[in-house]
N, C-alpha and C positions, 0 to 999 in steps of 0.2 A: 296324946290328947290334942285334938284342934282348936286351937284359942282364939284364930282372924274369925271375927263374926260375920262376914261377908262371907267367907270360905261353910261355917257352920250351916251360912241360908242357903246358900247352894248346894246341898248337900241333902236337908232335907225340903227343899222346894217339893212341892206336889209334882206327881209326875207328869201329867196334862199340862202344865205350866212349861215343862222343861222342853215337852213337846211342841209346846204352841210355841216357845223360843226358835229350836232348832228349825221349826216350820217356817215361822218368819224371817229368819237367816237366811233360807236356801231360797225363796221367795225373794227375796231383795238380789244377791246375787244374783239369780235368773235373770231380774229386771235391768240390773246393770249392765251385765255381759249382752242383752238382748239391746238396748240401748246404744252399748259402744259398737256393737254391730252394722247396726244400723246408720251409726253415724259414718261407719270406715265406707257404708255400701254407696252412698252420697258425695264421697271428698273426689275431684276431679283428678283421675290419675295417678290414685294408688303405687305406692312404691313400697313397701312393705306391710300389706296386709298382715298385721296383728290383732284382730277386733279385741285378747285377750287385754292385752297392752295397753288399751283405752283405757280401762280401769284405774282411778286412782284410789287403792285400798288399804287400809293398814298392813303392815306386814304380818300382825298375827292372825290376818284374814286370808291373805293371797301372799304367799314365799314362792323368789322366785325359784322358774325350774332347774337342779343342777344338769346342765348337757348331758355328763355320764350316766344319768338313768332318766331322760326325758324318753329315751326308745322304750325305755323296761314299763314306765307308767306307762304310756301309750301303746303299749302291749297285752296287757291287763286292761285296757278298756275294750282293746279290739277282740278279746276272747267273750265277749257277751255276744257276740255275734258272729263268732265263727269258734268248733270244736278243735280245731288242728290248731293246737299251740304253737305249732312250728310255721305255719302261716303267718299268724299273728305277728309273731316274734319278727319273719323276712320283711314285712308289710311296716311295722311300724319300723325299723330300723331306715329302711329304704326310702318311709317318707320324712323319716326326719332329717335327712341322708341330703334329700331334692330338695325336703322347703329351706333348709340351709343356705345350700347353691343358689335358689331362683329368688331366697327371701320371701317367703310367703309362710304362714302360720300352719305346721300340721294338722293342725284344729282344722283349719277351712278345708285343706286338703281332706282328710277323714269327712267331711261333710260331703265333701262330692263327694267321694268312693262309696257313701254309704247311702246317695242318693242311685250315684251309676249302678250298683252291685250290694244290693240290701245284704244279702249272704254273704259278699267276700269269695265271691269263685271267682279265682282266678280264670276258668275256662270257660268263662261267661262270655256268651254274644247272643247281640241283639237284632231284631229282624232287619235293618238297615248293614250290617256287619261289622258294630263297635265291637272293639274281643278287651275282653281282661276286666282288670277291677278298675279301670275307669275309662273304660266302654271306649278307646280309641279305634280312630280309624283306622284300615289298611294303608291308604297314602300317608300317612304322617311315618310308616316306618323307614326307619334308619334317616330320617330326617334329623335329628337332635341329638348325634354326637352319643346317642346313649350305650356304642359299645355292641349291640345287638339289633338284628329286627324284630325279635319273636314274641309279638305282642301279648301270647302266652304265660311269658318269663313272669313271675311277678318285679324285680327289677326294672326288667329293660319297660315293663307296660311301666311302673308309673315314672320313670323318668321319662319317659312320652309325653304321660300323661298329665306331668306338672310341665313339662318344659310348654309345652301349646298352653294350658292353661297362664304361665306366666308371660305369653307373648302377648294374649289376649288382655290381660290385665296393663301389660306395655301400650297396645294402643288403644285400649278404649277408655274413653272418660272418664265410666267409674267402674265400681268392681260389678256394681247388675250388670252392667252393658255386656262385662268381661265374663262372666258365669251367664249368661243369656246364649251369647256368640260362642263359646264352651261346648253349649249343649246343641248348637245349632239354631238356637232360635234367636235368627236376626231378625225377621220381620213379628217374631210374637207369634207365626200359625207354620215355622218348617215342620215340626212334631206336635204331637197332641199334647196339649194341656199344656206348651212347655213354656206360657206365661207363668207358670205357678214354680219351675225351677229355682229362680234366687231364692225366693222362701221357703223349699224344703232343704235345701242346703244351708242357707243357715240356719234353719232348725237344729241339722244335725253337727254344724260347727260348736253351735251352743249348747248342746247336750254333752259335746265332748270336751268342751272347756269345763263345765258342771264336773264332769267325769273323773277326769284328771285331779282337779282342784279338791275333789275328796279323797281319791288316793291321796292325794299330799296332807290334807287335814288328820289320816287318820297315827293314832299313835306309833311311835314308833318300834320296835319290836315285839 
């Protein structure tokens, strides 16, 4: 028998109610993680892009991530957008691998890659000749100590592909400047549209911090 009367209204709360709960939860969250985003994208000089981090939340809101299965979450979220599990699996292990090393938030990392290579094909290239899932160039190979050239590799591309990302972030002011110069767009017109890059990248940072942060909410076995 349940006898805490808080626990008994929660229980049979209407369901639209419990809806309109859940709904305004995930709404504020959005708002926040979009928020602390946007403030990391502003601070001069970035040294450890976390936008995640910015968040001051309760802990039965936001627990942090344990390392040993930070890959395994972030593998479950990259299976929404690509069918090869085994993909998934090299991709998130490999970026959690680099943003370690460079210090920079897998989240952001996963927002590029999912701005560079919507799909996750590794054997992606683009009319300019970026190859991989974060569309680097041919001159940057075997530049960056990453063990391989073959920008093919899923490894060897995104240790590329975070090491220039983190150099970018090293000297530009802020992190637009650094995800602008990223995508090539220093003056705002080397590629089309690619004033509109900071913003769909962190769209998709913040979609993947959302992402994660439900895996973690959800029960456990």
């Amino acid at each position: 028998m349940i006898t805490n009367r808080s626990r008994v209204e929660q229980l049979y709360r209407p369901r639209w109610r419990r809806h309109l709960h859940d709904a305004l939860h995930g709404i504020g969250l959005t708002v926040l993680l979009a928020a602390g985003t946007v403030w990391t994208v502003n601070q001069p000089h970035p040294v450890y892009t976390l936008p995640a981090e910015l968040l001051s939340l309760p802990a039965a809101v936001i627990s942090p991530p344990r390392p040993n299965d930070q890959s395994l979450r972030l593998s479950q979220v990259l299976r929404r957008y690509t069918r090869n599990g085994e993909v998934a699996d090299r991709i998130a292990a490999a970026v959690v691998r680099e943003g370690a090393r460079n210090k920079i938030d897998p989240a952001l990392l996963i927002g590029v890659m999912l701005v560079e290579s919507a799909d996750l094909n590794p054997r992606a290239r683009s009319f300019v000749g970026a190859r991989g899932l974060m569309q680097v160039m041919p001159f940057h190979a075997g530049r960056w100590r990453c063990g391989s050239s073959d920008l093919y590799d899923i490894e060897t591309n995104i240790c590329h592909g975070v090491s220039v990302l983190a150099d970018n972030i090293k000297r530009a002011p802020d992190l637009r400047t650094a995800l602008q110069r990223y995508n090539g767009c220093v003056r705002g017109k080397n590629t089309p549209n690619c004033h509109t890059y900071t913003g769909r990248v962190l769209r998709a940072t913040t979609n993947t911090s959302l992402q994660m942060m439900a895996i973690d909410a959800r029960p456990a076995g």
